[in-house]
C-alpha positions as CSV (number, residue, x, y, z in Angstrom):
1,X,-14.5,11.8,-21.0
2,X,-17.8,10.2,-22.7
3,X,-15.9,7.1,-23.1
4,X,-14.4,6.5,-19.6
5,X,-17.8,7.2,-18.2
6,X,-19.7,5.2,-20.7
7,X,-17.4,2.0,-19.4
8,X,-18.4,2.9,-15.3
9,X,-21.5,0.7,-15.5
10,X,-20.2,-1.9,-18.1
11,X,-20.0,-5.6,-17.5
12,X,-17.1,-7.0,-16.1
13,X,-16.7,-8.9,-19.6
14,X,-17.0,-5.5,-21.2
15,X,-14.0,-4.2,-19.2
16,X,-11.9,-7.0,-19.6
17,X,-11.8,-7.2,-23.1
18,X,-11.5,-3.0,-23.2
19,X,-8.3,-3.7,-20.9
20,X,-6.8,-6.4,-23.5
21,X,-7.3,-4.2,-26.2
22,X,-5.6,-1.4,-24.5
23,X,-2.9,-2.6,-22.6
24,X,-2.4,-6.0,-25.1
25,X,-2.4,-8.6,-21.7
26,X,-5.1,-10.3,-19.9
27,X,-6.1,-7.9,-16.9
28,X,-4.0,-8.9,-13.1
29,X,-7.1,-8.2,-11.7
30,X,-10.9,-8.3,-12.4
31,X,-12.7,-5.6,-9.9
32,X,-14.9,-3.7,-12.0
33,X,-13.5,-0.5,-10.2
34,X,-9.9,-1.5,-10.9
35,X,-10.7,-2.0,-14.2
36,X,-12.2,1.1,-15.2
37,X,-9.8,3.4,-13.2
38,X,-7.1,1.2,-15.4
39,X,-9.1,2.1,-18.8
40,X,-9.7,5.8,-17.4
41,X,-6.1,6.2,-16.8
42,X,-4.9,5.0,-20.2
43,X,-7.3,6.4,-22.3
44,X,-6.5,9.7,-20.8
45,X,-2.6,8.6,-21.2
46,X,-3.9,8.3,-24.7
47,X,-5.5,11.7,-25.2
48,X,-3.4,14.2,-23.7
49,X,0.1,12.3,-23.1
50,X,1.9,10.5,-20.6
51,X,3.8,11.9,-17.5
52,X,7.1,14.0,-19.1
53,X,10.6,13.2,-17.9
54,X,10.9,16.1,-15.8
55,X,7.9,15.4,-13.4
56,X,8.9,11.7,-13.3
57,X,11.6,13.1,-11.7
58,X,10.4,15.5,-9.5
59,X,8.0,12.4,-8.3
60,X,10.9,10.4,-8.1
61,X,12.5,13.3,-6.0
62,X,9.6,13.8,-3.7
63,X,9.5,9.8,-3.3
64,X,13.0,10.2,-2.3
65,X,12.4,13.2,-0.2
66,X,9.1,12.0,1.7
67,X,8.4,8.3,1.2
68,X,9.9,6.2,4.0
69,X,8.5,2.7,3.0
70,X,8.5,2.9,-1.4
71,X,11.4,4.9,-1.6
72,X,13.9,2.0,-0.7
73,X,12.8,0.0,-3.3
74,X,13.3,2.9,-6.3
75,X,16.9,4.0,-5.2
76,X,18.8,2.0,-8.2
77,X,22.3,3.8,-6.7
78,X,21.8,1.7,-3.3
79,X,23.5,-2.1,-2.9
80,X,20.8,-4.9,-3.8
81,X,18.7,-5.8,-0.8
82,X,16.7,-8.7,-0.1
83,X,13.2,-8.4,-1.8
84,X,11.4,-10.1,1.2
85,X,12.7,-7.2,3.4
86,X,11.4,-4.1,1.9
87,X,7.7,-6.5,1.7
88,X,5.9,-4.2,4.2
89,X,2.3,-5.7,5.0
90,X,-0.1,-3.2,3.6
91,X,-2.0,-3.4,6.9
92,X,0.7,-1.7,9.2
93,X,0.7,2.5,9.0
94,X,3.8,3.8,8.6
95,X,6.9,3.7,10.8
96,X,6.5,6.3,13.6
97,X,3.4,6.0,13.8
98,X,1.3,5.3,17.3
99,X,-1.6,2.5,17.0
100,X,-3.8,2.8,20.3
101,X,-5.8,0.6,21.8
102,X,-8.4,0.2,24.5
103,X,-8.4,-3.1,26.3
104,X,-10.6,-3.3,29.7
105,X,-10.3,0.5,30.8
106,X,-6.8,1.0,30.2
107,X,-5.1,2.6,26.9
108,X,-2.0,1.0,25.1
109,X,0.4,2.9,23.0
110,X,2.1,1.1,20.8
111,X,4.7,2.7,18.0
112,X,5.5,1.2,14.7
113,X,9.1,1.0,14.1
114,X,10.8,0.4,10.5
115,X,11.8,-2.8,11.8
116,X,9.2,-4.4,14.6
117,X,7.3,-2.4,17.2
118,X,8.1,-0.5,20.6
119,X,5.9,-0.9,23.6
120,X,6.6,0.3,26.9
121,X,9.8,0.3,26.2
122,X,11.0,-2.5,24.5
123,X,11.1,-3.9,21.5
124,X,8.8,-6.5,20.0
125,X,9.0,-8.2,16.3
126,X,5.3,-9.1,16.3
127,X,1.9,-7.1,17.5
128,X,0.9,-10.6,18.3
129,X,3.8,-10.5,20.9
130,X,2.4,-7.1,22.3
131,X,-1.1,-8.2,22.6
132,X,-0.2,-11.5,24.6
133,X,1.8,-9.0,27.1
134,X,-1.1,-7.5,27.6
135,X,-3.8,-9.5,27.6
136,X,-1.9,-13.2,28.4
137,X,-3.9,-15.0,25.8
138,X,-2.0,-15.4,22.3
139,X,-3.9,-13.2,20.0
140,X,-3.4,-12.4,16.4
141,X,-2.0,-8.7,17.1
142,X,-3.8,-7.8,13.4
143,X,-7.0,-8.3,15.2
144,X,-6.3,-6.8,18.8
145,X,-5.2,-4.0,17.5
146,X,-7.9,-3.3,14.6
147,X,-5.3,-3.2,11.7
């Protein structure tokens, strides 16, 4: 524990060579709190062991059970898909969820489907389709809607 926290407030040079020397390859990343959680995590991996097969599985079961979005892309049983499909931009919530927004006193419900977006009723590929119904201007629906 002494060493993870003595590496919190180290240099970003500091960290980087700490991550070679522990996982043998240049870091993917260089945030300072990426790196440390990344030490953190394998020096405790280190110390007291990695994950054991059984609760990999039972992750791997409650991914199955509970994970709409990641757990298409861990089922090794299912036909090859294409890899640009199960991309999901990081920015969207999960589907069935319902992103409101304001715009000039009214409210505007719109639900996020696996596969595009419902809005009053219809389906809609882009948010930036949805916010030019309702506003008429093209918008970048990222931005309209606060994602």
């Amino acid at each position: 524990m002494d060493e993870i926290m003595a590496f919190k407030n180290a240099p970003t040079k500091e960290l980087l060579k700490r991550y070679k020397e522990l996982y043998g390859e240049d870091a993917t990343g260089t945030h300072k709190i990426y790196l440390w959680r990344k030490i953190a995590y394998k020096l405790q991996e280190q110390k007291h062991g990695s994950l054991s097969a059984k609760a990999k599985g039972k992750l791997n079961a409650l991914i199955e059970e509970f994970d709409p979005i990641n757990n298409k892309a861990l089922r090794p049983d299912k036909p090859a898909v294409n890899q640009a499909l199960l991309v999901k931009d990081k920015r969207l919530p999960i589907p069935g969820t319902v992103i409101t927004k304001e715009y000039k006193d009214a409210n505007y419900q719109v639900k996020v489907l696996e596969k595009g977006f419902e809005y009053n009723g219809k389906i809609y590929k882009t948010l930036s389709a949805i916010s030019k119904e309702i506003t008429g201007a093209h918008w970048n629906g990222y931005l309209f809607f606060n994602l």
